[in-house]
Structures are given as structure tokens and as C-alpha cells.
PANUVO-997256 format. One record per residue (C-alpha): residue in three letters; y, x, z. Coordinates in steps of 0.1 Angstrom, whole numbers, plus 5000, padded with zeros to 4 digits. Layout:
# residues N
AlaYXZ ...
//
This chain:
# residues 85
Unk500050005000 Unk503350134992 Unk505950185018 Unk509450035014 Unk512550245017 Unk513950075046 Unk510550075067 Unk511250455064 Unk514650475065 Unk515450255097 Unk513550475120 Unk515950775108 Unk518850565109 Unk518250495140 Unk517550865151 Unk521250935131 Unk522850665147 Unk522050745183 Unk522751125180 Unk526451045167 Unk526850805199 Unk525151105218 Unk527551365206 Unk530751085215 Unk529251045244 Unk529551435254 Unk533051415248 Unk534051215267 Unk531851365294 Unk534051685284 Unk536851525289 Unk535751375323 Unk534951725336 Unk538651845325 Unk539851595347 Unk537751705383 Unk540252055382 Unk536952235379 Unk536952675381 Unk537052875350 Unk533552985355 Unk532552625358 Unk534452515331 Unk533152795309 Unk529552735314 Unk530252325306 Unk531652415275 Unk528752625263 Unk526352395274 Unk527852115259 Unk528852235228 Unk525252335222 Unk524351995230 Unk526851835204 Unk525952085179 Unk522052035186 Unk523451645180 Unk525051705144 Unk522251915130 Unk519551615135 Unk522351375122 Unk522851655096 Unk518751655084 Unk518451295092 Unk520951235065 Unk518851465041 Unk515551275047 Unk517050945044 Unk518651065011 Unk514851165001 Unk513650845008 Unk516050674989 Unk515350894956 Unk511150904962 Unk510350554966 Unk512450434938 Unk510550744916 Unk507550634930 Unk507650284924 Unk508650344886 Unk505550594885 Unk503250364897 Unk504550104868 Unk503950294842 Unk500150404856 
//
């Protein structure tokens, strides 16, 4: 049985969708910190820690985004192949 696009694609949609929220989500955490009047040292190791975070956050947007733009040129391909079988 042949999959359909969006029975693939909403799974990595979803995966996209909830890493953007995660990465807003760290900045206003960021911003929260700011606020407490925290030591350099503690403000250093925050920002290291969460810009890894954020950055960890973009780069499974970032190949979400390039399997759901596979999915969306295979299963047409596929579904033209198997018409002309």
C-alpha cells in the first residue's frame, strides 16, 4: 500500500513545529534569567547552554524541513511511476 504524503509529513511537521516553539520558548527563558540580576559566570554558562539548545532546536527544524521537502517530491514520483508500471 502506498503511503500518502501527509501521513508522512504530519509527523515531521509536528517534530518542526514544536522545535520552533521550543527554541521561542528558550528565549524568553533568556530573557527571564536577565531579569534575576544573575553573576557574569552564571550568566555566561546560561548563555552557552542555551544557545546550544536553540541551535540544537533550528538544526532539527532545519533537516525536518529537508525531509518533508523529500516527501513532497518522492510520493508524487512515485505515484506517477507506479502509473505507468
Amino acid at each position: 500500500m502506498e503511503p500518502k504524503a501527509h501521513e508522512i509529513k504530519n509527523p515531521i511537521n509536528f517534530v518542526n513545529n514544536f522545535s520552533g516553539v521550543s527554541v521561542e520558548l528558550i528565549d524568553e527563558l533568556r530573557e527571564t534569567l536577565d531579569d534575576l540580576g544573575l553573576d557574569s559566570k552564571a550568566r555566561t554558562q546560561i548563555a552557552e547552554l542555551t544557545d546550544t539548545q536553540r541551535d540544537n532546536f533550528n538544526k532539527i527544524v532545519q533537516h525536518g524541513e529537508r525531509g518533508r521537502d523529500c516527501v513532497i517530491i518522492a510520493v508524487p514520483r512515485r505515484r506517477s511511476f507506479l502509473c505507468r508500471s
